[in-house]
Structure formats: C-alpha cells, structure tokens
N, C-alpha and C positions, 0 to 999 in steps of 0.2 A: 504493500500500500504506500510506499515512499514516494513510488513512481505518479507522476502527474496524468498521462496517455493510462496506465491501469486503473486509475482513483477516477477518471471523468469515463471510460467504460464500463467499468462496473456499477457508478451512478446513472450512466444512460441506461443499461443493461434493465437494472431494477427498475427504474420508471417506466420503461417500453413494458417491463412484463406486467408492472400493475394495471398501468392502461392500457395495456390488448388483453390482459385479464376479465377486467371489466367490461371493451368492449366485444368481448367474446361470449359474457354472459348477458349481456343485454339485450346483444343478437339473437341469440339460440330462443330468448325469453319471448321477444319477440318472434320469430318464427315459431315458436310451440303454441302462442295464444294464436296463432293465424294457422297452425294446423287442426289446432281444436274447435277453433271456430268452422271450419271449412267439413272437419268431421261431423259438428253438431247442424251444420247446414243442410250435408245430405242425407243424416236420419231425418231431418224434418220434413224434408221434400218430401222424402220416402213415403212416411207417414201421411204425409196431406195428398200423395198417389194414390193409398189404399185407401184411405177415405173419402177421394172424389171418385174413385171405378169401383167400389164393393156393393154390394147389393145380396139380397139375404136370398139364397138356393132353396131349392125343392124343402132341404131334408133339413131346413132351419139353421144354415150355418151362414153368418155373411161372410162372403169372401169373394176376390176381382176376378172378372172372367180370366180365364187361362189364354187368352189373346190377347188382356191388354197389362199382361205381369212384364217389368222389365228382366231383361234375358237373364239379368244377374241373379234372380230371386226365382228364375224356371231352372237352371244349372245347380245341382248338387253339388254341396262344400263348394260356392263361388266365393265365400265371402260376405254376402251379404244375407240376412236372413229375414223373415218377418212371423208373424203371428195375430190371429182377431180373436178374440174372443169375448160371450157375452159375461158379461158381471152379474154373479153370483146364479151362474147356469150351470148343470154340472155337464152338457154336452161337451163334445168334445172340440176344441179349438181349432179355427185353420190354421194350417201354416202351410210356408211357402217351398213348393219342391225343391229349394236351396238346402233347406235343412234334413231330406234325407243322410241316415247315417252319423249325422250329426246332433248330439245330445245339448241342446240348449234349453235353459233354465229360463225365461222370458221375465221369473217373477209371476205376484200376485196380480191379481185385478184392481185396476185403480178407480178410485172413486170419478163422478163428472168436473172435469177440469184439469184433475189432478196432473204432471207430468213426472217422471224421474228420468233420470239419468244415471244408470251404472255400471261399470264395469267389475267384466269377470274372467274366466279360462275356461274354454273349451276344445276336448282332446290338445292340451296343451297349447292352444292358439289362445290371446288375448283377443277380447272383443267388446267390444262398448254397445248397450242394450240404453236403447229410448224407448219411452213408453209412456201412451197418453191415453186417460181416460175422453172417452165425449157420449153422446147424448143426442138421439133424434129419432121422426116418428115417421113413420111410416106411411102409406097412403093411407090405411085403413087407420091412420091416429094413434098408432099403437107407438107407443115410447120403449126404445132400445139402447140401453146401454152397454159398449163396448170398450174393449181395453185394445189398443192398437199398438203391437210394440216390434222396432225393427232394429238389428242387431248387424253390426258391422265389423269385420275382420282389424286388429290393428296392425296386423302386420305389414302393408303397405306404407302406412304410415310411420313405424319404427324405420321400416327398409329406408324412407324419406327421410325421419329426421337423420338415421345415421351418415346417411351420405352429406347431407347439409353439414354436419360437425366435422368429417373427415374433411371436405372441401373447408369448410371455416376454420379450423386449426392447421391445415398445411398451407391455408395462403397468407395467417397470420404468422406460422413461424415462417415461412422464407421471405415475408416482410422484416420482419426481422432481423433475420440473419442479413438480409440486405441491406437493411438501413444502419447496422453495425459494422458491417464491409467497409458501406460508405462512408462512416465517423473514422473508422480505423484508418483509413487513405486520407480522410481528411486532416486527423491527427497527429500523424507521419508527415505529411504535409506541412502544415501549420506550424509544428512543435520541433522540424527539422534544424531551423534557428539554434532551438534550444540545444536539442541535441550536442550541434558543431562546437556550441560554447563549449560544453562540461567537457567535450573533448577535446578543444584548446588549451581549457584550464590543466587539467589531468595531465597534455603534452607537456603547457608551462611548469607543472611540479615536478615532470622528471623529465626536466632539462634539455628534452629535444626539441624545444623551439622560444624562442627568447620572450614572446609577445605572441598577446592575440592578434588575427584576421582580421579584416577588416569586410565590409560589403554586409553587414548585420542589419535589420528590420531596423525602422525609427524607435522601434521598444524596447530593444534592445542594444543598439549603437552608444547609447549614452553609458550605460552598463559598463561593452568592452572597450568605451574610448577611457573611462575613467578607472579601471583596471589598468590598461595598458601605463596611463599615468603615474598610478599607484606603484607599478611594477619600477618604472624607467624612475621616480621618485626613489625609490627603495634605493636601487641600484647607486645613484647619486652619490645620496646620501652615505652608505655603506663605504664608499668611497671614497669622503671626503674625510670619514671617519679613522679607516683606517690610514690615511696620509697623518690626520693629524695628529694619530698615536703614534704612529713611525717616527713624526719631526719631536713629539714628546718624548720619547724612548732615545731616541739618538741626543735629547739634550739633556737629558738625566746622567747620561753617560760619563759626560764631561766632571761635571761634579764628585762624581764618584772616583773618577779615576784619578782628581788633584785629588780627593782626602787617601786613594789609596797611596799615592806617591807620600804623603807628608804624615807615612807610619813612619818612616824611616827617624824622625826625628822625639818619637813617643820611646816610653821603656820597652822593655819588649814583650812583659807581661800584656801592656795596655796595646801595644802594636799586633800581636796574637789575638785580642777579644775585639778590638776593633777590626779586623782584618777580618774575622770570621763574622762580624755585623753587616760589613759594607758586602761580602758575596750573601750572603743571604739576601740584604736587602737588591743586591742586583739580580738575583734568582724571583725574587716575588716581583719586582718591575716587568722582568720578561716573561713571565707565567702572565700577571695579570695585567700587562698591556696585550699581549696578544689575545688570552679568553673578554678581554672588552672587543678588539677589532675583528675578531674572526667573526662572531654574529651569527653561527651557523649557515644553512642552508638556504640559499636563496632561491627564488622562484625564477625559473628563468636560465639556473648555474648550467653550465654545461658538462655535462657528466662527463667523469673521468676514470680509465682503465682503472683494475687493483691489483693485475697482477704482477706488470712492472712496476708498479714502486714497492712492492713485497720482493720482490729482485732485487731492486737495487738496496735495499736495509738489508736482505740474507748475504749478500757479499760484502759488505759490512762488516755484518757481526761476527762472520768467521773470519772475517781480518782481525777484528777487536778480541777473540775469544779463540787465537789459534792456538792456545796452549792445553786448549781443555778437551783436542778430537771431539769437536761437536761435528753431528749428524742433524741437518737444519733441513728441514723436508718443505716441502709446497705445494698443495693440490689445491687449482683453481680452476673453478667452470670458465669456458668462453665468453668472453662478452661481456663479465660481468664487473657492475660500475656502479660509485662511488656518487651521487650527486651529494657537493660539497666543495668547503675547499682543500686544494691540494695539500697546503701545511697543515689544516688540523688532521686530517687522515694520517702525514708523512709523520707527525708528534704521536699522536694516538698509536697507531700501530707500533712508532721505533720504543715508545716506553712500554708495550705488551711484549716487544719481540725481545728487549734488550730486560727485563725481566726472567722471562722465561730462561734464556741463554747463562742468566746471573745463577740461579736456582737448580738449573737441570744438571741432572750426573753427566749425560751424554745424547740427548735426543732431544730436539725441538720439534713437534709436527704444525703448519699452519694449513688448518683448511677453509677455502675461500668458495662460497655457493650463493645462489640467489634464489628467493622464493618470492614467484609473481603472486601467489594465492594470498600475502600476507600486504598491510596497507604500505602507502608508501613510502613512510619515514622508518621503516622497517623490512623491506626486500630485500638487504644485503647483508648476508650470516658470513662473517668473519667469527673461526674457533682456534684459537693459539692453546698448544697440549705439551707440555712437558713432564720427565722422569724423573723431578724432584721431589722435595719432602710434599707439596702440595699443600694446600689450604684449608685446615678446618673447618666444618658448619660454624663451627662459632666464632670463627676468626674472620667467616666471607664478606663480613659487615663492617669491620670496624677497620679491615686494611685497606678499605676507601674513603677512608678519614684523613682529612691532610696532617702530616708529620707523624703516624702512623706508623712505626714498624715491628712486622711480627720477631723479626729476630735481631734484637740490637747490636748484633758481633757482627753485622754484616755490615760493610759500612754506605751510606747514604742516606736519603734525608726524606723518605715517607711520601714525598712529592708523585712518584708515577702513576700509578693506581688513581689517587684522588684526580689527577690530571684527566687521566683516557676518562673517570666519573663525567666530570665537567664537559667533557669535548662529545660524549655521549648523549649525557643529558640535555646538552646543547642544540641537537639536532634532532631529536624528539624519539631516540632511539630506545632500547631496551641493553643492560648490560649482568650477564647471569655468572657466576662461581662455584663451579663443581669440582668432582674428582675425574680427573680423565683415566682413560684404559692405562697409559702409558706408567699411572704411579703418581704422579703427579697433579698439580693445578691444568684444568681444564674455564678457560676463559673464553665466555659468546659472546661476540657483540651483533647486532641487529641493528643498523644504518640507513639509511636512505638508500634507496640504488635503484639501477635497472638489470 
C-alpha cells in the first residue's frame, strides 16, 4: 500500500465493485418485477379467455369449446394449465387437456370476487397457480358460481431470468476489467513522471549520475529544479568547507611546530611531557579536522572501486610487517564500490587492516562482497579476519571507545577502532565484532556501495 498507482486501484477497484454491485441489483430487481408482472399478465388473460368462451355442457360442467382452447392448454404437460369448477359442487371439475399426467393441486374454491395467487411444484417443475372466484346467471336466471384457476410453468421464466444475470454479470465484469485496463494505462501514463524521479533520485544516491533530468511536468519541475539546487548547494558548500579546514589545519601546524622546536630550551623532564602534549594535540587536530571535513556520503559522489585500494594498503603492510611472515589474503566481488570519499575509506580500512596485521600470529583474510537486497547506505560488506587473541563479547563495546585499549603492553593510543566507529557511523552504515573461523577478531562493516 506504499505505492501511489496500487492505493488509487484498489480504491477504484472497491468503488466500481460497490457501484456495479448495486447497479446489478437494481437491474435484476427490476427485470424480476417486469417478469412477474408479465407472468401475472398472462394468467389473467388466460383467465378472462375461459370466462368469455365457457358455457355450461350437457352433463353440467362449464367448460370452453374444444375449438376455441388455446393450443397450449389442448397439448399435455405444455406448460400451461387450467381448471372451472362450480363452488361448493361436489361434481367433478374441468380441466384443460394440458394437464393430462400431470398432478396439479389448483387449490380450494374461492368465494365471488375472491382472487389468489400461489405458487407451488409439480413433478418437480415450479408453477404459479391464479385463481379467481366470479358469479353469473344464466339464461334461465339461475346464478352460478365458479372458481376459474390457470397455472403456469416457471420454468421459462427461471431459463429467462438466468440468462439475463449470466448476460448482466459478464458485461459488468469485463466493464470492469476494462475500465481498470484503462486506469492502469492511464496511470502508467500519468504517474511515468513520477516514476523517472524516484529513479533519478535512487541513480543520484549511488552515484551514477551527479543530478537530476530535466524535461519534468510543471508539477513537478519545480520539485527537481530545487533538488538539483539543493544537491549543487551541498556540493558547494562541502567544499568550501573542507578548503577551509585544510587552510585551518595547515595553520595550526605552524604553531605547533615553533612550540615543538622551543622544547629544546625547557628541562627535559618538562620537554618529555610537553613533547608528548603537543603530538597528541597534533593527532586530535588531524583526527578531528578531517571527521568535520569528510561529511560522509554525498549525493551525487561518484562511486569508487575497493578492490584496488585494498591493494595498494596489502602491499603496504607487508612492507611495514615483513618481519612477522604475514599471509595477507583478499577476496573481492567484481564491480564492487564504495560510494564515499576516497580518504575516509583509505583511513577506515588502513586502521582495520593495520590492526589486524598488529594482532594476528600469521594470517590476515579481507573479504570484500556487495548485497543489492540490502538499503543503500548498507550494500557494501567489507569482513577483515585475523589469527589472533581476538575480541571478547564483553570487550566488543568498549574497544570502540576513544583511548580505549584492550591490552596496554601493546603500544598505541586507543584511536583506531573509535576512528573506522566514527567514519562508519558517519555514513549511515552498520559496524558488527565477532569471533572469526580463523581464531581471531572477525570485523563487518556494511557501507554504502554499489
């Protein structure tokens, strides 16, 4: 339901079905009162035929000559049935050669006036029975009351309405289905705009295209001219920030380095503690001018290989650690890349790799993989594994604390770990502390990439 094109079809969807619902019941409603009426029309006809041609026979029964019975009612099981009889006579009734074979119930004698209407089954056929009492005298003035009732098959009419619903429900559903086609083309259409955006933006998050498109609806043009803004703003900005930390950082420098020159004139007690203040303090200016100017990930950045700069740190470090026969491994997917910038990756990785190498008896493994399934400040799984003592559950927490260290006979200064934290957390990534196969610290980090 996130989707815009799913949420306005399934809202047409439901409305077309409430309202072809409805006019599907209104229909049928109406064609059943105009079946019923048309049924109740021809019992009555019926009825006012046998009572304008009957005429009372030899042997006292009234019934219509046998010439002027309509054919349906001379035909056995047609369908249509009749019956005369007098009120409260016990002779025996006419009925109409329709109803040879067939057991029909007509009902009582009704009173003058009276009429009913009922329905009943016969040999499993429904049938609708009308039936009218009346009243009239004869030449000789003699007054004769009769029950006149004619019975009609419904199965014509079932056969009718059913066809009428079959035909009324398969023209409403592939209206339907048609007018949903039409909305879906139309909102493909329509909504294509939108589409190209979220696929601009998505491009601009992993860095394969600097800027949105242009040629956007008026409804949206304002949208991506004022992103593109926002974006080329960023950029600027970012910019002018990190020149101004470079020109700060290079003029910090200077200072530092008269007060390191003017130990020489302190004892040597005080030239030892200041000496080891002033690299400190030049270690947290270069830590924390660069995590100000780096600023993580940018929209727009253009993604960068990881497998050669994981190359050129492994040839490195077995220059810096040839005394130790390190085995420094590297299995990395094709393709796979870094959106970011180049130094916080080359910092990030050289303090996991130069770690590892510090710790391990003999084996470094780095493996470098990418997961599109996963969002995108998170698609690139860099795992650094080493053979050393490794990293206890209870230690995985707190050796990412800055000045930090798990074994103080080592010497250094608690900085790396908290650092790759920062440059992690920086760009909206994940960073995990297990035990690897190898014996050692096993370290994930989860990055931006493609």
């Amino acid at each position: 339901m996130h989707s815009l094109s799913r949420r306005l079809l399934l809202s047409v969807s439901a409305s077309l079905v409430a309202f072809f619902g409805v006019a599907i019941l209104v229909l049928d409603s109406s064609f059943r009162d105009v079946t019923d009426r048309s049924l109740q029309d021809l019992l009555d006809a019926q009825i006012v035929l046998l009572v304008a041609t009957s005429d009372a026979q030899p042997d006292g029964v009234f019934a219509p000559p046998t010439r002027d019975l309509p054919s349906r009612l001379a035909i056995p099981r047609s369908g249509l049935y009749a019956e005369i009889r007098k009120s409260g006579a016990d002779e025996s009734p006419w009925r109409s050669p329709s109803t040879a074979g067939a057991y029909i119930n007509f009902g009582p004698p009704l009173k003058t006036g009276e009429k009913e209407l009922r329905f009943t089954a016969v040999n499993g056929e429904d049938v609708a029975i009308a039936s009218r009492g009346i009243s009239f005298e004869d030449e000789a003035r003699v007054r004769h009351n009769l029950t006149i009732s004619v019975a009609a098959s419904l199965k014509p009419y079932q056969e009718q309405l059913w066809s009428y619903r079959s035909r009324l429900f398969g023209g409403f559903f592939g209206l339907a289905v048609l007018l949903l086609a039409t909305l879906g083309g139309l909102l493909r259409w329509v909504l294509s705009p939108v589409r190209r955006l979220e696929r601009e933006i998505h491009a601009v998050e992993e860095g394969s295209q600097p800027s949105l498109g242009e040629g956007y609806p008026r409804e949206l043009s304002g949208v991506a001219t004022n992103l593109n803004a926002l974006l080329a703003g960023e950029r600027n900005r970012m910019a002018r920030y990190r020149n101004t930390l470079g020109n700060l950082a290079h003029s910090l420098k200077t200072p530092l380095a008269v007060m390191r020159t003017t130990l020489g004139t302190c004892a040597p007690e005080q030239a030892n503690v200041l000496g080891a203040e002033i690299d400190r303090m030049s270690d947290i200016i270069e830590h924390q001018l660069k995590r100000a100017a780096s600023g993580g990930a940018l929209l727009g950045q253009a993604p960068l290989d990881v497998e050669p700069l994981v190359s050129e740190l492994r040839t490195t470090l077995l220059k810096v650690y040839a005394r130790k026969d390190l085995l420094l491994s590297v299995t990395a997917e094709p393709n796979a890349q870094f959106v970011g910038d180049r130094g916080d990756l080359f910092e990030l990785l050289g303090n996991l790799l130069d770690n590892a190498c510090k710790w391990c008896k003999s084996q470094v493994r780095v493996g470098i993989s990418s997961d599109a399934a996963a969002e995108p400040r998170q698609r690139l799984c860099i795992v650094v594994e080493d053979d050393g003592p490794g990293i206890t559950e209870a230690d995985s927490t707190r050796v990412l604390e800055r000045g930090v260290r798990i074994d103080e006979s080592v010497p250094g200064h608690g900085l790396g770990l908290a650092m790759v934290r920062d440059t992690v957390d920086l760009y909206g990534g994940k960073l995990t502390i297990a035990r690897s196969e190898l014996g050692g610290a096993r370290i994930s980090l989860a990055l931006p990439g493609r």
